[in-house]
N, C-alpha and C positions, 0 to 999 in steps of 0.2 A: 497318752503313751504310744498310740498308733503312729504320732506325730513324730517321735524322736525317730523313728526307721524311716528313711526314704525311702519311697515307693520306687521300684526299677521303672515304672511306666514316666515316671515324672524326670527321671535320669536321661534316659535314652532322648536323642535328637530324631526331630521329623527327617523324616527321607530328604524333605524338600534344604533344611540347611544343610546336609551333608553335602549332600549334592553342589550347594553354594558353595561350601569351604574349600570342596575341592576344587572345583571352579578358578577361585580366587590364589588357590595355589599354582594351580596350573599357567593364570594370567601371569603370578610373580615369578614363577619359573623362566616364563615365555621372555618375560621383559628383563630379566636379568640376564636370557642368551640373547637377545637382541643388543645390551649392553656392551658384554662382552666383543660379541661380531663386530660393532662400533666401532671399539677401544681396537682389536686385530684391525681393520681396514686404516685408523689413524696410523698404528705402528710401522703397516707395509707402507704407506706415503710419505713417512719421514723417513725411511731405508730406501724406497725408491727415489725420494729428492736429493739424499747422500748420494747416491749411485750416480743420477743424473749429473749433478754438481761436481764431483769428481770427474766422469767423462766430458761432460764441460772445458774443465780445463785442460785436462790430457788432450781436446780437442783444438783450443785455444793456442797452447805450446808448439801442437804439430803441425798447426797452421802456421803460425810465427815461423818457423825453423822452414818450412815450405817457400813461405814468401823467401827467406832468406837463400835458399837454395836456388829459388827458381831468377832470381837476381846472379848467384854465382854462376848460374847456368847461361843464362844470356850473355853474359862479358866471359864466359868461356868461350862459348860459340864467335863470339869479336873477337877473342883472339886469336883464335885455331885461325879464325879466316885472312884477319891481317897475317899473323905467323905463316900463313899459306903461301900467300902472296908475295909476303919480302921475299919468303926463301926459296920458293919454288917446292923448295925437300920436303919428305914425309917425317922426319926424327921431331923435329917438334913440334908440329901442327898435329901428327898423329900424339905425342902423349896429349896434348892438352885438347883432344878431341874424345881419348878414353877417360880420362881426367871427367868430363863434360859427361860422358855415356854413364861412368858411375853415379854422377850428381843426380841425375837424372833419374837411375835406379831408384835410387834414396827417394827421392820425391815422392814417385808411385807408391814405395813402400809408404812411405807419411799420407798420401790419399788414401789407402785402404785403411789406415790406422785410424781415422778421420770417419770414413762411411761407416764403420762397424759399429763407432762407440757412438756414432747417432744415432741408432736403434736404441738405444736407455734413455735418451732427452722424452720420448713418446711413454714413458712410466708402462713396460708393457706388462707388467706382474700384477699391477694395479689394475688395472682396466682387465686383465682377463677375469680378477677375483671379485670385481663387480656386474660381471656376466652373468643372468640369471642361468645356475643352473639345472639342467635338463633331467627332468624325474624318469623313471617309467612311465608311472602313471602319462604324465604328459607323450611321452613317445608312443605309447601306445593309443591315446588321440588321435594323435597325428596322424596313424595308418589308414 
């Protein structure tokens, strides 16, 4: 009859498996936020390959339409200078010399349009968020 009551001494867990269990929750916590951080760091490389990929080509275009300018530019400049020559005069050597000055604007603006969007080909979102980073604890090492 002693037998049907479970003893509370026989109930209760050693220190030492608590101790394990938590242990082991704590491991599957760990490796589940490690999962997670994974699955984050995959998400930002395929938005930063988007990104990249897009500047890409907006890169692509602005060079195209550059080369294309810098061709309109040059046979401006042949003709402002024959147009110089035949005529002597400024009426149309000067348009197609302002004509040439705009083209030319244009260009600059397509090179800077060009440098900017090369800073996203370097994935720079990515790479800062695989930076270890910097605790207290470790900064105050440091000192």
């Amino acid at each position: 009859m002693d037998t049907a009551q479970p003893q509370p001494e026989k109930l209760a867990e050693p220190p030492q498996a608590a101790s394990e269990t938590e242990l082991l929750a704590k491991a599957l916590a760990l490796w589940l936020e490690l999962r997670e951080l994974s699955l984050d760091h995959f998400r930002l490389a395929a938005l930063e390959t988007q990104r990249a990929g897009l500047s890409l080509i907006t890169m692509l275009v602005a060079g195209i339409m550059l080369a294309i300018m810098l061709n309109g530019i040059w046979f401006g400049l042949m003709a402002a200078l024959v147009a110089g020559l035949l005529e002597n005069g400024l009426a149309l050597s000067s348009a197609i010399l302002l004509t040439t000055g705009l083209s030319l604007l244009a260009a600059l603006i397509l090179i800077v349009i060009i440098r900017r969007k090369s800073h996203y080909l370097s994935y720079p979102a990515l790479r800062r968020s695989l930076k270890p980073q910097s605790t207290p604890q470790r900064k105050a090492k440091k000192s």
